[in-house]
C-alpha atoms as an extended CHARMM CRD file, in Angstrom:
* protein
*
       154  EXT
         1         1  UNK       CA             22.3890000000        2.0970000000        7.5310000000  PROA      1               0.0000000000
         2         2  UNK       CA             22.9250000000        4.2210000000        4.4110000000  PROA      2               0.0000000000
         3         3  UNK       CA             20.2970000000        6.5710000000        2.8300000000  PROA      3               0.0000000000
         4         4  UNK       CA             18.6640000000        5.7310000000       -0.4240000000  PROA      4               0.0000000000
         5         5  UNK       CA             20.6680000000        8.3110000000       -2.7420000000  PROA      5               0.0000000000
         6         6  UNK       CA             18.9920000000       10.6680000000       -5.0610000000  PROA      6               0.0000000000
         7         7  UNK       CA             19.8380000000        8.4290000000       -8.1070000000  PROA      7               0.0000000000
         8         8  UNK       CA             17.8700000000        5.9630000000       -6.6840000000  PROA      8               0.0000000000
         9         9  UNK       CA             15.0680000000        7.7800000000       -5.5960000000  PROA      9               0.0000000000
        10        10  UNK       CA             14.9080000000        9.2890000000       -9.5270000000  PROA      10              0.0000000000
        11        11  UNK       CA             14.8010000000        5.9220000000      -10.4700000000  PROA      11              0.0000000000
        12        12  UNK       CA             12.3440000000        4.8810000000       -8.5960000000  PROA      12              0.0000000000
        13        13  UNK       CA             10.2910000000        8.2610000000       -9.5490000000  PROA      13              0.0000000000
        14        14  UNK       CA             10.8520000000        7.2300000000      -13.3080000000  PROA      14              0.0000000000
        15        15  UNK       CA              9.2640000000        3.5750000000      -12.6890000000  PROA      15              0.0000000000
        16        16  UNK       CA              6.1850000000        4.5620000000      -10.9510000000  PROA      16              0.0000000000
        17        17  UNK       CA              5.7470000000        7.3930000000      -13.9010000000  PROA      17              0.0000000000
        18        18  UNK       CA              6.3720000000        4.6180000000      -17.1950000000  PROA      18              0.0000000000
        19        19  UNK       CA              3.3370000000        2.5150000000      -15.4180000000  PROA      19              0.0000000000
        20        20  UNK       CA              1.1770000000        1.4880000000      -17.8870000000  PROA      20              0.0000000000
        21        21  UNK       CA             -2.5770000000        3.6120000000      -17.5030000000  PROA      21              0.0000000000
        22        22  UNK       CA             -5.7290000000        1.6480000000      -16.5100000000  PROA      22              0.0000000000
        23        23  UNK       CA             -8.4320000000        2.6650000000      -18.3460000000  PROA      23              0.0000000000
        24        24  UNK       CA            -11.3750000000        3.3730000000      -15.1130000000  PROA      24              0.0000000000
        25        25  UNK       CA            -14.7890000000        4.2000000000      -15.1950000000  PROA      25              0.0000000000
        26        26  UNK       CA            -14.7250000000        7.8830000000      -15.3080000000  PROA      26              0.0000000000
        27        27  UNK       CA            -11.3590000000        8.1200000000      -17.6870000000  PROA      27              0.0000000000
        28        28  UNK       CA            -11.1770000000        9.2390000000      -21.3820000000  PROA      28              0.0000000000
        29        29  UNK       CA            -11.7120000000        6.1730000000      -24.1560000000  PROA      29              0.0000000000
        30        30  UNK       CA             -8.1350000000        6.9450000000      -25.2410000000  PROA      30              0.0000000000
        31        31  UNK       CA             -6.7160000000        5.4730000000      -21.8920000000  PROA      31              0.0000000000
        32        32  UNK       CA             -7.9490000000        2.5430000000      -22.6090000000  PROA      32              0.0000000000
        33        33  UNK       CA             -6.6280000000        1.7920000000      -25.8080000000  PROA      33              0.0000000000
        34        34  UNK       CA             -3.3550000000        2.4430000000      -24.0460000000  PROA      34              0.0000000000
        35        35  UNK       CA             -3.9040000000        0.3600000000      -21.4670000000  PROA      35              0.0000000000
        36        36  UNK       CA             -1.9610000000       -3.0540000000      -20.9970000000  PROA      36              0.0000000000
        37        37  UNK       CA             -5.7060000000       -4.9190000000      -20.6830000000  PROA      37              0.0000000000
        38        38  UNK       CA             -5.7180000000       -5.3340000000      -24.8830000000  PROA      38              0.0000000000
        39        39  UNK       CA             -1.9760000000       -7.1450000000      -24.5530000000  PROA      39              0.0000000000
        40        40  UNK       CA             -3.0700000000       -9.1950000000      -20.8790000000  PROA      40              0.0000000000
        41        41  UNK       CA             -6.2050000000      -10.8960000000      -22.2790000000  PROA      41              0.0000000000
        42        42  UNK       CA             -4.5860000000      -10.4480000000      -26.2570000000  PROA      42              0.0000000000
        43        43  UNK       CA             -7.8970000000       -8.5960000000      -27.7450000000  PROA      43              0.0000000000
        44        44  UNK       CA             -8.4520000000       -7.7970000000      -31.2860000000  PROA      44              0.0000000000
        45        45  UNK       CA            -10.9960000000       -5.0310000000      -32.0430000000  PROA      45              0.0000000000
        46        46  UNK       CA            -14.1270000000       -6.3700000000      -33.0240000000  PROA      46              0.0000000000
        47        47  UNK       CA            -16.3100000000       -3.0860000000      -33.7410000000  PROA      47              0.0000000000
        48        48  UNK       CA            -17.7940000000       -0.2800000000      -32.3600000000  PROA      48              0.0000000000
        49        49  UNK       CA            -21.4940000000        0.3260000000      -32.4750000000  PROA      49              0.0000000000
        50        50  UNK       CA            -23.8840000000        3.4700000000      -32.0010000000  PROA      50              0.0000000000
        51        51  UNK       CA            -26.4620000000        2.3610000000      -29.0710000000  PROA      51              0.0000000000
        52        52  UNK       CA            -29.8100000000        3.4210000000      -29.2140000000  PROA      52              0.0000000000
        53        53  UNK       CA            -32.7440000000        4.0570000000      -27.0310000000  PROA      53              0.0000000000
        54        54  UNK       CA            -31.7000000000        4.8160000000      -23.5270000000  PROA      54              0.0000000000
        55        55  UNK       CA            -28.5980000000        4.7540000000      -24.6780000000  PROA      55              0.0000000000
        56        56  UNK       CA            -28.8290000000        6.9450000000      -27.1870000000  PROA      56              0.0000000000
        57        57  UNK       CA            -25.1320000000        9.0810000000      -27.7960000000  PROA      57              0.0000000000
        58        58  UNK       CA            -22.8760000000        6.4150000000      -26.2730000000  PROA      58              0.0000000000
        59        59  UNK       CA            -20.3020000000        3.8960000000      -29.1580000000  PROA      59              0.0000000000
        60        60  UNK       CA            -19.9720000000        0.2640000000      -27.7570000000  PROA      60              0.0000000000
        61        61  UNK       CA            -16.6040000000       -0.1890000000      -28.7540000000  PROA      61              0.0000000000
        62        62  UNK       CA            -16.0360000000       -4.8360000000      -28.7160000000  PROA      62              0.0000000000
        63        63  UNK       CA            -13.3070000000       -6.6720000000      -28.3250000000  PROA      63              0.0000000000
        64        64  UNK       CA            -12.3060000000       -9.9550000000      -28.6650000000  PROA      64              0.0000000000
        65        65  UNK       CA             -9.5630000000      -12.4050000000      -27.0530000000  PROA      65              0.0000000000
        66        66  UNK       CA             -7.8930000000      -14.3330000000      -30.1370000000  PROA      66              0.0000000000
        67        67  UNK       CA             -9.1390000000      -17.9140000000      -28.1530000000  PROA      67              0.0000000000
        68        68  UNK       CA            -12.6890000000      -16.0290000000      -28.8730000000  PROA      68              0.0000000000
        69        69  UNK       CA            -13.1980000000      -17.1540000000      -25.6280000000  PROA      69              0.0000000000
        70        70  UNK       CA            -13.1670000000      -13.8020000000      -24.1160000000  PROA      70              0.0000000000
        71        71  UNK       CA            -15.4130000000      -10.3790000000      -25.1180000000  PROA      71              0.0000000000
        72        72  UNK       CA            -14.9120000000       -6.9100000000      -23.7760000000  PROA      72              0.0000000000
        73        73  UNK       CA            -17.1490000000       -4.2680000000      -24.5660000000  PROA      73              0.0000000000
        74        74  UNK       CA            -16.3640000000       -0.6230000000      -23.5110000000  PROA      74              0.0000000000
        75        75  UNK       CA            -19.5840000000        1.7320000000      -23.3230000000  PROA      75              0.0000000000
        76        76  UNK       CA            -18.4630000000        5.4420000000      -24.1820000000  PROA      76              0.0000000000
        77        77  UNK       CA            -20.5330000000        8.2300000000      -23.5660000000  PROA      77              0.0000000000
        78        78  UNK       CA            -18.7200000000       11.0940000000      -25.4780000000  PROA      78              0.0000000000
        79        79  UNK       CA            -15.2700000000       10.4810000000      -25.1670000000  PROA      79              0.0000000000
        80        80  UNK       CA            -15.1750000000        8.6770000000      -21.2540000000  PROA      80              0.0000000000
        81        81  UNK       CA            -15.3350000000        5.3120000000      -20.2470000000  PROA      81              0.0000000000
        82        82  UNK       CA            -19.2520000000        4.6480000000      -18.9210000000  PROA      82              0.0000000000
        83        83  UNK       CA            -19.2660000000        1.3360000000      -18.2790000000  PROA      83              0.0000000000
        84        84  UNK       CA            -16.5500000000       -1.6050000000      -18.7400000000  PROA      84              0.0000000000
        85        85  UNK       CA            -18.2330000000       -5.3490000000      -19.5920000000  PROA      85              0.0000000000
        86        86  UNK       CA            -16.2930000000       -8.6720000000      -20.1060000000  PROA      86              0.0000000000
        87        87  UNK       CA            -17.9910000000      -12.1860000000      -21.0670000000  PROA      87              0.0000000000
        88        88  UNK       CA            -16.0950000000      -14.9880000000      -19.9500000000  PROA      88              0.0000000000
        89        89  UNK       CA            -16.6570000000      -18.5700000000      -19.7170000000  PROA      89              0.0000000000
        90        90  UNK       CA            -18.1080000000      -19.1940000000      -16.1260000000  PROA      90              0.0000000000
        91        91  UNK       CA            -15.4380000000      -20.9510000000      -14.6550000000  PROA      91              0.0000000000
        92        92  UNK       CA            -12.7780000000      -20.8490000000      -12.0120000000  PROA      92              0.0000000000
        93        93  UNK       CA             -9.9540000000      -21.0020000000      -14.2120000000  PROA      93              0.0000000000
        94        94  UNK       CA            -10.9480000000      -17.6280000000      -15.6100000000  PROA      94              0.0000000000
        95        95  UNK       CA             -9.7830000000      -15.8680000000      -12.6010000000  PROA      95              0.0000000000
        96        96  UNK       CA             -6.6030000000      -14.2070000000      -14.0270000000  PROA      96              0.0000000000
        97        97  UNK       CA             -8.4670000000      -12.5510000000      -17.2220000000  PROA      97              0.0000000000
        98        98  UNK       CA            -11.1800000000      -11.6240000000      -14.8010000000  PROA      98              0.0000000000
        99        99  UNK       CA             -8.4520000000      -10.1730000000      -12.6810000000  PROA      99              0.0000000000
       100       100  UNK       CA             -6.4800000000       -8.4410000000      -14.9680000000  PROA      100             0.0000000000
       101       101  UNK       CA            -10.1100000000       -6.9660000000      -16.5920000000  PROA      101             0.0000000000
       102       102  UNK       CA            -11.4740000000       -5.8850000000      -12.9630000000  PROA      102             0.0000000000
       103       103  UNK       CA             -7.6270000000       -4.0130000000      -11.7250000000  PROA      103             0.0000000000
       104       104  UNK       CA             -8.2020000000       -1.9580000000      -15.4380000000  PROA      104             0.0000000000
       105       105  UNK       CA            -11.8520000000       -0.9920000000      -14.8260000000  PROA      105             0.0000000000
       106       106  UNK       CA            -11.7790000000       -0.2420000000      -10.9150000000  PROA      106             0.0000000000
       107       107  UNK       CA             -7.9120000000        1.1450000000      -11.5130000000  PROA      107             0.0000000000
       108       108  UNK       CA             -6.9230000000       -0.8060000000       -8.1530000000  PROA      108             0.0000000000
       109       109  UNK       CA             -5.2060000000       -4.1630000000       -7.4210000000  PROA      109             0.0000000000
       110       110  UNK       CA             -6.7800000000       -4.0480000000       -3.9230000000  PROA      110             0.0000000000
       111       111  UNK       CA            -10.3420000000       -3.3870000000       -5.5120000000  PROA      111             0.0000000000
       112       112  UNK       CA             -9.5480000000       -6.0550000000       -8.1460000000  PROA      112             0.0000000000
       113       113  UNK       CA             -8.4850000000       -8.7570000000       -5.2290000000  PROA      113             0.0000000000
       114       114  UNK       CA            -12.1380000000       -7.6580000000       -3.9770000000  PROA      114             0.0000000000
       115       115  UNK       CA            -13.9110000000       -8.0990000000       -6.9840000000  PROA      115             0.0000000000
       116       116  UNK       CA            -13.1810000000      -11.7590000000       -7.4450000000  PROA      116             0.0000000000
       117       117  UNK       CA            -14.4240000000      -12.9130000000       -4.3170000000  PROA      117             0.0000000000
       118       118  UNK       CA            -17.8990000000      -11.7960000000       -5.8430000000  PROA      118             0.0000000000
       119       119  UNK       CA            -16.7720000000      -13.0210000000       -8.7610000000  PROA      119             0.0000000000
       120       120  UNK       CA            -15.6320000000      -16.8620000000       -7.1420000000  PROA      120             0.0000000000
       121       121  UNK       CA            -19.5100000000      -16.5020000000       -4.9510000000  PROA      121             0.0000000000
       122       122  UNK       CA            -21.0650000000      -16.0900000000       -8.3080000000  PROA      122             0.0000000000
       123       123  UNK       CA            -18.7610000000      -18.8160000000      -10.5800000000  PROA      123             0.0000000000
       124       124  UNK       CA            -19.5570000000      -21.7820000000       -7.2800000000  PROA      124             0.0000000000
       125       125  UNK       CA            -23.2680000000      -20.1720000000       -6.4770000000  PROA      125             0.0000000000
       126       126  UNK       CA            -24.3210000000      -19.6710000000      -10.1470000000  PROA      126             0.0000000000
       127       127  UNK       CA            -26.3290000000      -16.8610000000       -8.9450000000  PROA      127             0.0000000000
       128       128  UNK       CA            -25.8000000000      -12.9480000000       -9.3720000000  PROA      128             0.0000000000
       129       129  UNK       CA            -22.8930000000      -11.5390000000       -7.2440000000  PROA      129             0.0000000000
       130       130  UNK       CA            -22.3530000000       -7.7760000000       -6.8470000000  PROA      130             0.0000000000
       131       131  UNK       CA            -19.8150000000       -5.6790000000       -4.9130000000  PROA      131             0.0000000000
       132       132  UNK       CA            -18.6040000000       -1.8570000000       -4.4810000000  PROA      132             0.0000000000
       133       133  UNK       CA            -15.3400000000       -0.7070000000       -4.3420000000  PROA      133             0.0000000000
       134       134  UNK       CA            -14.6820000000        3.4990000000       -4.8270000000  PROA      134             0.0000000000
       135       135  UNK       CA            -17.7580000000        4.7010000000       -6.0690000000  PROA      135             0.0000000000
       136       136  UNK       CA            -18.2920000000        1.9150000000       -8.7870000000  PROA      136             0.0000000000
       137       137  UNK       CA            -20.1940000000       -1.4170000000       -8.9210000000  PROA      137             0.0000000000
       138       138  UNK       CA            -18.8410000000       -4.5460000000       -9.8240000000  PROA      138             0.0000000000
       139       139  UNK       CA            -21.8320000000       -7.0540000000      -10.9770000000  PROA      139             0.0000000000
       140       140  UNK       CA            -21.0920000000      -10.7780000000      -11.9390000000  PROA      140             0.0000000000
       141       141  UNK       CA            -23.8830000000      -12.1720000000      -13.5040000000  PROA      141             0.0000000000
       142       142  UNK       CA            -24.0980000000      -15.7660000000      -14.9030000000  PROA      142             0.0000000000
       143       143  UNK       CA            -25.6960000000      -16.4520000000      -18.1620000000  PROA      143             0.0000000000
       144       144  UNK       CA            -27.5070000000      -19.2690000000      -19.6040000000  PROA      144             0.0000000000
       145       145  UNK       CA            -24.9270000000      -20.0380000000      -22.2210000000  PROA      145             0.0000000000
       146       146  UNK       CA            -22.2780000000      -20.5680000000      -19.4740000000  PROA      146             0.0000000000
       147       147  UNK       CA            -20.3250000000      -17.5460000000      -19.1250000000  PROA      147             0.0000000000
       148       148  UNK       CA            -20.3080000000      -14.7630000000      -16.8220000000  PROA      148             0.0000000000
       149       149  UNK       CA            -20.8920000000      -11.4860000000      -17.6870000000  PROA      149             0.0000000000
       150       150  UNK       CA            -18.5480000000       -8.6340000000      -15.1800000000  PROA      150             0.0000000000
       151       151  UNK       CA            -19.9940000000       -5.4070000000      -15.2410000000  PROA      151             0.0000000000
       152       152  UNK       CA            -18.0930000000       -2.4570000000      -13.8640000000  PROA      152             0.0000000000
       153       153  UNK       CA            -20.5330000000        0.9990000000      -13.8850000000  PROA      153             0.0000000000
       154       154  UNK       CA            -20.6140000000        3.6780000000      -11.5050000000  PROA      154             0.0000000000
């Protein structure tokens, strides 16, 4: 059996470092606009918006999926990534957007595979699903309107 030679290994080096970032809980705002989320679910920027109250000093920065279908917001508090929420029509066939929004927030396909569980328990139960995964909290909450909101949050 031959050894892997160093060309290969370089190569190999060089595809794991061109990954495209996730944009996690915890990481700087500008992550996320590089992140391959925006081309996945094919979101438009919709606004950003100065909270107030309790949430006084952090932008909501919206998004929306060109089917309109879809809305991410992304809470910043300075220049990190607070909090990561998507709206999504509450139903099964959502699961790849809700995927591809849950391996970006968490920054894990294994924590993403985790999340939808909760988030299938919450689309068949109608009722509020939540799960942890590294130190964050993945919430599925149905809404009236029929859609689920995901909430990602430390």
């Amino acid at each position: 059996m031959k050894t892997p030679t160093a060309g290969v290994l370089c190569l190999v080096v060089l595809l794991l470092a061109a990954a495209p970032a996730q944009a996690k809980i915890g990481d700087s705002f500008s992550v996320f606009l590089r992140s391959p989320l925006i081309n996945q679910l094919q979101l438009s920027v919709e606004g950003q918006h100065p909270l107030s109250g309790p949430m006084t000093g952090r932008v909501l920065h919206r998004y929306l999926s060109d089917d309109a279908a879809i809305v991410v917001d992304v809470i910043v508090a300075g220049a990190t990534i607070e909090q990561e929420l998507m709206y999504a029509p509450l139903q099964m066939n959502r699961g790849v957007q809700v995927s591809f929004f849950l391996q970006n927030a968490v920054g894990s396909v294994f924590g993403a595979q985790k999340g939808m569980i909760a988030f299938r328990a919450a689309v068949i139960n109608k009722k509020e699903t939540a799960l942890t995964f590294g130190g964050l909290v993945m919430r599925f909450i149905p809404m009236s309107d029929g859609r689920v909101r995901v909430q990602v949050s430390r």
